[in-house]
C-alpha positions as a Python dict, from the first residue, in 0.01 Angstrom:
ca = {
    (1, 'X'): (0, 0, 0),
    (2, 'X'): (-345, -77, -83),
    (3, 'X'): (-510, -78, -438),
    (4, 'X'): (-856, -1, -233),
    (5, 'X'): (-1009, 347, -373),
    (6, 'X'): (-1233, 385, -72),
    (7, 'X'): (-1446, 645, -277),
    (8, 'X'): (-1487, 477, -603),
    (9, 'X'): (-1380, 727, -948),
    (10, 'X'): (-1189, 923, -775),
    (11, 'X'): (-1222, 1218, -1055),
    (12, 'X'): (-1588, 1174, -1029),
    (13, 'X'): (-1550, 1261, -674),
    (14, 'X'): (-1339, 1560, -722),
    (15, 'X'): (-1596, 1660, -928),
    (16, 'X'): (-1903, 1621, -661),
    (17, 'X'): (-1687, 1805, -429),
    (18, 'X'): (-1574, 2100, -654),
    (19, 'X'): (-1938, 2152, -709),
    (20, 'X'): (-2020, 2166, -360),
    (21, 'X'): (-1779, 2408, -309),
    (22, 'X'): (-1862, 2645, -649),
    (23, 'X'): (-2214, 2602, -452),
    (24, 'X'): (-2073, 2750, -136),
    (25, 'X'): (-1902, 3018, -312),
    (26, 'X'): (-2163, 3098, -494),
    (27, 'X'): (-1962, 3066, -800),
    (28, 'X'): (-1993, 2815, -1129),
    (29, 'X'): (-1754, 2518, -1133),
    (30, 'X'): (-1625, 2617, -1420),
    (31, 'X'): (-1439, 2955, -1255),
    (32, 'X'): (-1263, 2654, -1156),
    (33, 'X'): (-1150, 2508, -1469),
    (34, 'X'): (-1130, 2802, -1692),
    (35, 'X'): (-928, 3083, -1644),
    (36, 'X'): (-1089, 3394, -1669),
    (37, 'X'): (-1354, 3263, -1886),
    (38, 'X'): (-1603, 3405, -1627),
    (39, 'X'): (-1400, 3735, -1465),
    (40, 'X'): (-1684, 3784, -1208),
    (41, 'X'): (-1646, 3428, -1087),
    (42, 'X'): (-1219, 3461, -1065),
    (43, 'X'): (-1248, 3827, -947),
    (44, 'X'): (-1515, 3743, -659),
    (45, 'X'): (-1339, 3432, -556),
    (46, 'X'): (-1031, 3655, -520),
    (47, 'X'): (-1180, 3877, -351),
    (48, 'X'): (-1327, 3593, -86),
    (49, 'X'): (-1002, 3492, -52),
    (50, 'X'): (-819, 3814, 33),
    (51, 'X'): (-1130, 3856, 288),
    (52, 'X'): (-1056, 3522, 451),
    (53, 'X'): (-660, 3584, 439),
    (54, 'X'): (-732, 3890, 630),
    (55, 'X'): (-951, 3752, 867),
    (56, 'X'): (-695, 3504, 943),
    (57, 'X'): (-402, 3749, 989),
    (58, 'X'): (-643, 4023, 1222),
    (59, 'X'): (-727, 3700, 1436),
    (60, 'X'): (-343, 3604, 1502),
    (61, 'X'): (-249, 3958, 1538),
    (62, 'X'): (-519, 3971, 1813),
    (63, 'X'): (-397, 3654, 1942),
    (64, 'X'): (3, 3779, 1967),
    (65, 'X'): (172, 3958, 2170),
    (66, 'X'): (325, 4348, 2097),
    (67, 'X'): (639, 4167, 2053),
    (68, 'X'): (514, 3909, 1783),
    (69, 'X'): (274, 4209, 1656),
    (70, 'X'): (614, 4383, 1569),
    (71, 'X'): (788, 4100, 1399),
    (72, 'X'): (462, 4004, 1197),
    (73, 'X'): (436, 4426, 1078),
    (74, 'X'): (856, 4451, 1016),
    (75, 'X'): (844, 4084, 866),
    (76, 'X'): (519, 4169, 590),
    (77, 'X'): (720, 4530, 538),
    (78, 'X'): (1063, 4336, 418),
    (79, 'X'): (787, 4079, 200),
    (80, 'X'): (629, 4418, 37),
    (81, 'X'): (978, 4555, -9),
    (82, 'X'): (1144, 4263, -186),
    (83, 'X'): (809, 4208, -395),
    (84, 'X'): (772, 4345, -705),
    (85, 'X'): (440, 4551, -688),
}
């Protein structure tokens, strides 16, 4: 195994890239680091979230058959049931 850090500091880095991504979101880095110091920030990255989730699960369910459509409903019901909401 190599020593080589082919990007330098790699915190540094993490850093450069956390901010490009706070600048996708449209979000400040720091809804990153701090929790809930900026409840807009956590509650709209939630929110982002739960919208890509979804978007995810309505294109698989599109993409299954009725068969898998029916495991993937009875399989989230059992999930809600033995979660404590």
């Amino acid at each position: 195994m190599s020593d080589h850090m082919p990007y330098g500091n790699t915190a540094v880095r993490s850093g450069h890239f956390l901010a490009h991504i706070a600048d996708a979101l449209d979000v400040p880095p720091s809804a990153f680091h701090e929790p809930c110091a900026d409840r807009d920030a956590v509650r709209q990255l939630a929110q982002m979230a739960e919208t890509a989730l979804l978007t995810l699960v309505q294109d698989h369910l599109h993409r299954s058959d009725p068969e898998g459509r029916a495991r993937f409903v009875e399989t989230v019901k059992a999930m809600a049931g033995n979660a404590n909401l």
